[in-house]
N, C-alpha and C positions, 0 to 999 in steps of 0.2 A: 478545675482551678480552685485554689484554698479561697476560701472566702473567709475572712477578718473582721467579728465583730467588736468595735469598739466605744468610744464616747466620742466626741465632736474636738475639728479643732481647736484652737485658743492661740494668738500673742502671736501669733506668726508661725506657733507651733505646732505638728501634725496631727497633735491629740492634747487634751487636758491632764491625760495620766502620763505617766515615766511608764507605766508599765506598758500601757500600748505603742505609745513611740520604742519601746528597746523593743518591740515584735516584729514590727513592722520594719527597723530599721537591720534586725535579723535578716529578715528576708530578702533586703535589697541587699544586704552584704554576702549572703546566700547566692542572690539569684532566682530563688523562685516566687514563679508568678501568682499574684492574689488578688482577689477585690477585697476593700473595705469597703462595709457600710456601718450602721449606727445600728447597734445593740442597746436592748433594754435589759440592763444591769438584773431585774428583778425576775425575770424571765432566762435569767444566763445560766448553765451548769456551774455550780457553787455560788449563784448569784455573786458575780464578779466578769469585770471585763479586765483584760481582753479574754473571746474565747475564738475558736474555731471550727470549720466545717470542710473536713476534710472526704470528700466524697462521701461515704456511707457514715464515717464518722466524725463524733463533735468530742476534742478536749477542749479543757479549760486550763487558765494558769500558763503564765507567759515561759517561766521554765519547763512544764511539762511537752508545751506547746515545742519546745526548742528542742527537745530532747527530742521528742520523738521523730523529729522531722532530720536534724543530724542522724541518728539508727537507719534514716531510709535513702540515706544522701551517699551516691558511689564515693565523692569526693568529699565528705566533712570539713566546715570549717576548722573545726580543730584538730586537726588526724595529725599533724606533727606536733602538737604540744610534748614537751619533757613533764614527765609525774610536775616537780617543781615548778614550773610553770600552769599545768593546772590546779594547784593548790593555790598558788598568787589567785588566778581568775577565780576560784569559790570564792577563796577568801574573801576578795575585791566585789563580789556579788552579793556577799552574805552583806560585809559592810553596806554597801546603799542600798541594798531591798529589804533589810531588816534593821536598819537604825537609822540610816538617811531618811529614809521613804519615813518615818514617824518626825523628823525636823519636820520635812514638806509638811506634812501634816498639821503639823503647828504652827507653820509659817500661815498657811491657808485658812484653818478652820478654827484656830485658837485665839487670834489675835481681832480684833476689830475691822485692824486695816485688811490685813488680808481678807475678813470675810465680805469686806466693800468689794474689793477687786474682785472675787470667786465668784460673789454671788450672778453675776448676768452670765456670764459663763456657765454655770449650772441652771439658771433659766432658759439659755437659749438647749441647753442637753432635754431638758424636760419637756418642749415643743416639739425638739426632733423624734422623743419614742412618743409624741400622742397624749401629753399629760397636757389637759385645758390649762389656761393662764390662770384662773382663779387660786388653783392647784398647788402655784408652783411654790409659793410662800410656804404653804405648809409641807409640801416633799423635800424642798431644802431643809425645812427647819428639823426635820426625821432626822435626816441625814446629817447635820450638823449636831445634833447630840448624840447620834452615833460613833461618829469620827470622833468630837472631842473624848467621847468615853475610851475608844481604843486608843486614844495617845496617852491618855490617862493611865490605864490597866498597865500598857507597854511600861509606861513609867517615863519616858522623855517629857511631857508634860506635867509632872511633878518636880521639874527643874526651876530653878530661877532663869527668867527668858536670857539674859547673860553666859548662862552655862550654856545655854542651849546652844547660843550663835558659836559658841566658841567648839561644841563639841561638832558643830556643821563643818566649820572651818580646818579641822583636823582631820576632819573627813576626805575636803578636796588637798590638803596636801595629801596627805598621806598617798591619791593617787597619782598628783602630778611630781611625786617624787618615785613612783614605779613606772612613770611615764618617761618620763628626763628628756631625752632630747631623740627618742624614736618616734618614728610616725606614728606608731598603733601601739598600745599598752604593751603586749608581750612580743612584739619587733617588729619585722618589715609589712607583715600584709595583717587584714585585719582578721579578729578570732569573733567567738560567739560573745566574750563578755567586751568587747567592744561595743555591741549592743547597748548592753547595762549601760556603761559608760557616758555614751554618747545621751544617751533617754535621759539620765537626772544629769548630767549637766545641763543640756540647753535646759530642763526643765527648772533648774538651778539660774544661768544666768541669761536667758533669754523669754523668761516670764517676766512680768512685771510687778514682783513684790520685792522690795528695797529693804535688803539686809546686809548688817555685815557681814555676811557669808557668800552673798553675791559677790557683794564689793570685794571679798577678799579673793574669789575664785580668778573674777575680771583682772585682776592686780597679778594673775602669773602668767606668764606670756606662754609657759608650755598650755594651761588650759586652753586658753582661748586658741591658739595654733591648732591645736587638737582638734576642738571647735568646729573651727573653719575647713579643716582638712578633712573629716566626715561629712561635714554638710557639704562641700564640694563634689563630693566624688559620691554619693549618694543620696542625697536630698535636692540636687539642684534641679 
């Protein structure tokens, strides 16, 4: 069985990252069977989670992980996509794991409020791999000048917080306008970057940090529909 190292729940939600919830939620829309347990980020192949343990072998990286598991799969989820259709899904991947994923970022690690919210959340992650309570003030606070510096380098936190919420919000239309009124991003059944999809929206609006970009996501009835209609049929 694949075994799924990741971080801890959070908010209702199956993991604290977008990246291990689109893995996991792979796999249930795949079909195949896994454990998760709690990985130490610092001990991970590319120190990052999610990773995996694939009989004799361990990847890392939530799309490598995808990929190679689609290469071993009779029936692929995406084996009928048109070319055109799989350039929407990069596309649509690149957008939220390469410029949404630095909002999150800023929502969480830049802001005050967000780092109120985060922080017991990343205390209860630091008990679970083994790190004493004394600790955990200072392994956050690593980590928190970490993250701020990559939002920084990326350049999304060099924004005025304004642009930011607004370049969030353009984000989720832009997918609930390739979304429209089909069940699954690219039509009737679901594909691999329904994954992505599904991971930073709930991560989006079923966390609890209060932005307009939440607000505005909540406000299209194709998102939230969407929403509902994956956690239904795969998360229940």
């Amino acid at each position: 069985m694949l075994t799924v190292y990741k971080f801890v729940d959070a908010w209702g939600l199956p993991d604290l990252s977008p990246f291990c919830i689109k893995l996991e939620t792979y796999l249930r829309i795949a079909g195949v069977a896994y454990e998760a347990v709690v990985g130490d980020a610092n001990k991970a192949p590319r120190r990052k989670l999610p990773w995996v343990r694939d009989g004799e072998r361990t990847l890392a990286d939530s799309d490598t992980i995808i990929h190679h598991l689609e290469a071993g799969r009779d029936v692929p989820l995406d084996r009928d996509l048109s070319p055109h259709d799989r350039a929407v899904a990069e596309a649509v991947r690149a957008m939220l794991e390469e410029a949404h994923y630095f909002v999150i970022v800023y929502v969480r690690w830049c802001t005050p409020e967000g780092r109120a919210i985060y922080r017991p959340v990343l205390s209860r992650y630091c008990a679970a791999v083994g790190i004493a309570r004394p600790l955990h003030s200072l392994m956050i606070g690593v980590a928190t000048l970490n993250m701020r510096a990559q939002a920084w380098m990326q350049g999304t936190a060099r924004r005025d917080p304004a642009e930011i919420m607004a370049l969030g919000q353009r984000h989720w239309t832009a997918v609930a306008e390739i979304l429209g009124d089909r069940p699954f991003l690219l039509g009737e059944r679901p594909t691999s970057v329904d994954a992505t999809v599904y991971a930073f929206l709930v991560s989006t609006i079923d966390a609890p940090f209060d932005t307009p970009i939440k607000a505005h996501a909540l406000a299209d009835a194709r998102l939230v529909a969407y929403r509902d209609r994956m956690r239904a049929r795969f998360w229940a």
